[in-house]
LODO-359039 format. One record per residue: residue number from 0; residue in three letters; x, y, z of N, C-alpha, C in turn. Coordinates in steps of 0.05 Angstrom, whole numbers, plus 5000, padded with zeros to 4 digits. Example, Ala and Ser with C-alpha at 12.3 -4.5 7.8 and 13.67 -1.06 7.14 Angstrom:
REM residues 2
0:ALA:5264:4886:5156:5246:4910:5156:5264:4934:5156
1:SER:5257:4955:5142:5273:4979:5143:5258:5001:5157
//
This chain:
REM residues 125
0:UNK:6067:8718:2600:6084:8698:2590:6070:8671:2590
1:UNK:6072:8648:2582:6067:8619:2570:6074:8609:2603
2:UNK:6061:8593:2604:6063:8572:2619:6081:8555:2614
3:UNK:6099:8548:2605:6119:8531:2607:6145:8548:2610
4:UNK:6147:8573:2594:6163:8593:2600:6177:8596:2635
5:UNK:6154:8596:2650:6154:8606:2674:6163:8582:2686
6:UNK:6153:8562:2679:6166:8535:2702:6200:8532:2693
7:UNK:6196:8538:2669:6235:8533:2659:6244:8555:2682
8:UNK:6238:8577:2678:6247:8599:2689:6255:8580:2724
9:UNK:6230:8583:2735:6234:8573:2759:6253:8541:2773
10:UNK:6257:8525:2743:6271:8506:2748:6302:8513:2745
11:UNK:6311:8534:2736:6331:8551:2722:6338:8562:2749
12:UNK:6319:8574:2772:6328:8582:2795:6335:8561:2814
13:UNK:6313:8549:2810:6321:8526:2837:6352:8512:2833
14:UNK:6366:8505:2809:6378:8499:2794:6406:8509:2817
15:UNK:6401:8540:2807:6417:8563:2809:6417:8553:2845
16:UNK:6398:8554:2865:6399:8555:2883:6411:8533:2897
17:UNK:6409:8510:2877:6418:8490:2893:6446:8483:2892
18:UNK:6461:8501:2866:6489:8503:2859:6507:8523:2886
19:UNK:6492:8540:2887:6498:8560:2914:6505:8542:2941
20:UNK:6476:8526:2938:6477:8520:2976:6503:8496:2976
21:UNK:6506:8484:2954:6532:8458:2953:6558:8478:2950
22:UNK:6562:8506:2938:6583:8523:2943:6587:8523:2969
23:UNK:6565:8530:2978:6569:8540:3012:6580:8515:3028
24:UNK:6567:8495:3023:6571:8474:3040:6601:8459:3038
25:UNK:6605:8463:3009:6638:8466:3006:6660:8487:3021
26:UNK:6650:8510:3022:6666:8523:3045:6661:8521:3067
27:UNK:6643:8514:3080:6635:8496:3097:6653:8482:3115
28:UNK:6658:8468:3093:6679:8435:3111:6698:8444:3100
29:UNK:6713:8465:3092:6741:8482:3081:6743:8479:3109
30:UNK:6728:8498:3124:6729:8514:3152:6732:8494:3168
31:UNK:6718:8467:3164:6718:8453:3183:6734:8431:3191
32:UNK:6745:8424:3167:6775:8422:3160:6797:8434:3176
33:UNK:6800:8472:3173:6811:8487:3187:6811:8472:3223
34:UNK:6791:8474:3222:6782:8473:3255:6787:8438:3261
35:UNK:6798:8425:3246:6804:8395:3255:6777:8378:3259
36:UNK:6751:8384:3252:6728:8371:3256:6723:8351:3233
37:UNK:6740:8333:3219:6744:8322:3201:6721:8301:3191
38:UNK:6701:8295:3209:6684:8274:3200:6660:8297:3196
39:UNK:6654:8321:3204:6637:8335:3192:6642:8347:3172
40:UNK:6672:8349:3166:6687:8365:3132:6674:8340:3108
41:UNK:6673:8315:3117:6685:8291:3098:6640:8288:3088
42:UNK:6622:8293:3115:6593:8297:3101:6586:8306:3081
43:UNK:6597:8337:3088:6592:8361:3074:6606:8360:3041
44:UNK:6632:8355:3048:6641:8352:3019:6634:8324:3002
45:UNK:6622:8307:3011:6613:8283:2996:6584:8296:2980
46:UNK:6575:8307:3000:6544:8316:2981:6555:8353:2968
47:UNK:6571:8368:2967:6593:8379:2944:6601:8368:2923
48:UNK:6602:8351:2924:6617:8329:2906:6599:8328:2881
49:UNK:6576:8341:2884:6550:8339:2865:6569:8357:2836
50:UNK:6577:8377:2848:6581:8393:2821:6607:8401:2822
51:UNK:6628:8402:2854:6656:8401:2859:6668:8379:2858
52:UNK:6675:8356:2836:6681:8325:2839:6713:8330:2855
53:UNK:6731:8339:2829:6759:8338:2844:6763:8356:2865
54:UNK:6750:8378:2872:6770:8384:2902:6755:8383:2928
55:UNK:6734:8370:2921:6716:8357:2942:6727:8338:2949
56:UNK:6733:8319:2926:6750:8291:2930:6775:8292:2939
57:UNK:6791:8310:2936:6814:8306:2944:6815:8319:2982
58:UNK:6799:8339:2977:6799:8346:3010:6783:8319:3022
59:UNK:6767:8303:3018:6766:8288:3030:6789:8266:3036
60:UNK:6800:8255:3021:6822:8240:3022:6843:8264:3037
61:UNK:6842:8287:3050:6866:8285:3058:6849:8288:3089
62:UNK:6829:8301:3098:6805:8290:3117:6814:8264:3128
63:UNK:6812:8245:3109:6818:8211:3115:6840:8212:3132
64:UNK:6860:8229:3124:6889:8216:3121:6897:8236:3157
65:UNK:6885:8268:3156:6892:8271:3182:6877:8253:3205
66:UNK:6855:8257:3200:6838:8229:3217:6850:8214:3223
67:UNK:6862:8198:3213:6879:8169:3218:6902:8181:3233
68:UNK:6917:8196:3222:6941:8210:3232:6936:8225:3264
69:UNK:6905:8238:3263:6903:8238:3284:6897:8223:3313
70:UNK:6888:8195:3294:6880:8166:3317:6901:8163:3317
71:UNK:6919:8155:3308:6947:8147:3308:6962:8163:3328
72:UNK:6966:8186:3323:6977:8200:3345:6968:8195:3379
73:UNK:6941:8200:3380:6926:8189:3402:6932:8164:3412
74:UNK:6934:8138:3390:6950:8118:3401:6972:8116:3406
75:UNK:6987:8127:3398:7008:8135:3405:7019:8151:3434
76:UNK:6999:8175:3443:7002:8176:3467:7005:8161:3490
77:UNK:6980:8142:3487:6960:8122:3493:6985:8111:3503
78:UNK:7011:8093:3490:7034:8089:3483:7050:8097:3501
79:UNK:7057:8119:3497:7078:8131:3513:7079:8128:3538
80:UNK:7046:8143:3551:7035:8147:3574:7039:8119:3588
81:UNK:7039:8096:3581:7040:8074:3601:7066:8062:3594
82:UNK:7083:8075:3574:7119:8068:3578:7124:8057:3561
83:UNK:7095:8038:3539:7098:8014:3516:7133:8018:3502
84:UNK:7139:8042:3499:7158:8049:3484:7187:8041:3500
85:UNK:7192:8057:3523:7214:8038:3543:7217:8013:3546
86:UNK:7190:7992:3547:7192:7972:3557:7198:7953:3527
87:UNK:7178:7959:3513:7193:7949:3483:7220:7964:3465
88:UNK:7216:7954:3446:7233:7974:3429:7244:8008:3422
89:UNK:7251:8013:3433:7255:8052:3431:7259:8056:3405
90:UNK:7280:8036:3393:7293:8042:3366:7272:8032:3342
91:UNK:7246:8026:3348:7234:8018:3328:7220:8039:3307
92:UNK:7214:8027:3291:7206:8050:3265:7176:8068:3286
93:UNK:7160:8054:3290:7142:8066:3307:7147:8088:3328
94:UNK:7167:8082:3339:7185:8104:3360:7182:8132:3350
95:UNK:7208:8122:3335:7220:8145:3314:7201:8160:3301
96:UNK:7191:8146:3288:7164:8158:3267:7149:8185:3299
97:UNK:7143:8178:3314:7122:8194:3327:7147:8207:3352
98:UNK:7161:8198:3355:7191:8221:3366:7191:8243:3357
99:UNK:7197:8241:3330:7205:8265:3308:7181:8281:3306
100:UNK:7154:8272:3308:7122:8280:3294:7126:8309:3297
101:UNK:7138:8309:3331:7122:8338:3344:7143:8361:3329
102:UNK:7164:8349:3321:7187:8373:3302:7182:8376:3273
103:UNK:7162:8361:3271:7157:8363:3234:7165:8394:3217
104:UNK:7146:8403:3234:7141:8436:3225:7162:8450:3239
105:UNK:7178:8448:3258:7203:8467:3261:7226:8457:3253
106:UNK:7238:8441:3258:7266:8426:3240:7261:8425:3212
107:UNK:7270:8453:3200:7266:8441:3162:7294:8428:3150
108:UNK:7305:8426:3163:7328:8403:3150:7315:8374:3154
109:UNK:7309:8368:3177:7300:8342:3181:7275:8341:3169
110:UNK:7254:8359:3153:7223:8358:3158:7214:8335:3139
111:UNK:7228:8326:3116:7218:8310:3098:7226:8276:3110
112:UNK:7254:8283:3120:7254:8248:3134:7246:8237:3161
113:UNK:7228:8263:3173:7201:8257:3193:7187:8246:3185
114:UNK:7171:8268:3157:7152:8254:3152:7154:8232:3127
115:UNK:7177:8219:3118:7175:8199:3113:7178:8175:3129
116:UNK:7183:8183:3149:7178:8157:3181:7163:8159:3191
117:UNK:7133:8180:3187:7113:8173:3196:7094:8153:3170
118:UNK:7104:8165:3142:7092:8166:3124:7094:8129:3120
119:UNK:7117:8125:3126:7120:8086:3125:7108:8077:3149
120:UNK:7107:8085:3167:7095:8082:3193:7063:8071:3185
121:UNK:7049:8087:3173:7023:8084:3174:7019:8066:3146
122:UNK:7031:8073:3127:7040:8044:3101:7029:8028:3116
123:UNK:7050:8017:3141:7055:7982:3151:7032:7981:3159
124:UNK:7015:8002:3177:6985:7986:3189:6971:7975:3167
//
């Protein structure tokens, strides 16, 4: 075969190979996602993003959004643990919002106006 034949050919694989390893790396941070490791999901799917734009992008933005949700919670312990909540306001939107958090997923009558009191909650920051 021609000499130029063969380099197409081989730029045609590398091509091919480099579409694979950004597949992989997209399921990747699926998994890692799964597993709550959210700042190694948000690497992985940024360099995905090469040839996966929208659901690379959107799993990152929701990446963002437990992240925060998960600092938040943590501050929120943070919170609890030294009484912030007794000694100030009980009845404040902040309260409430992270009262209800831990019932999200079992109370399905209540589950949407949980999480729209967490969901304004984090709005205001």
């Amino acid at each position: 075969e021609s000499q130029p034949q063969i380099l197409f050919e081989h730029e045609k694989l590398q091509n091919k190979q480099e579409k694979r390893e950004l597949l992989l790396k997209f399921n990747t941070a699926v998994l890692y996602l799964e597993q709550e490791k959210y700042l190694h999901a948000i690497k992985l799917l940024k360099q995905s993003s090469k040839i996966l734009k929208v659901p690379s992008y959107l799993n990152i933005g929701i990446a963002y959004y437990k992240l925060k949700l998960k600092f938040l919670k943590e501050q929120h312990i943070q919170k609890q643990k030294s009484g912030v909540y007794q000694k100030e306001n009980p009845n404040s939107e902040e309260a409430k919002a992270w009262n209800f958090s831990d019932k999200i997923y079992e109370d399905e009558q209540n589950k949407f106006q949980n999480l729209d009191l967490i969901q304004r909650f984090i709005e205001s920051q």
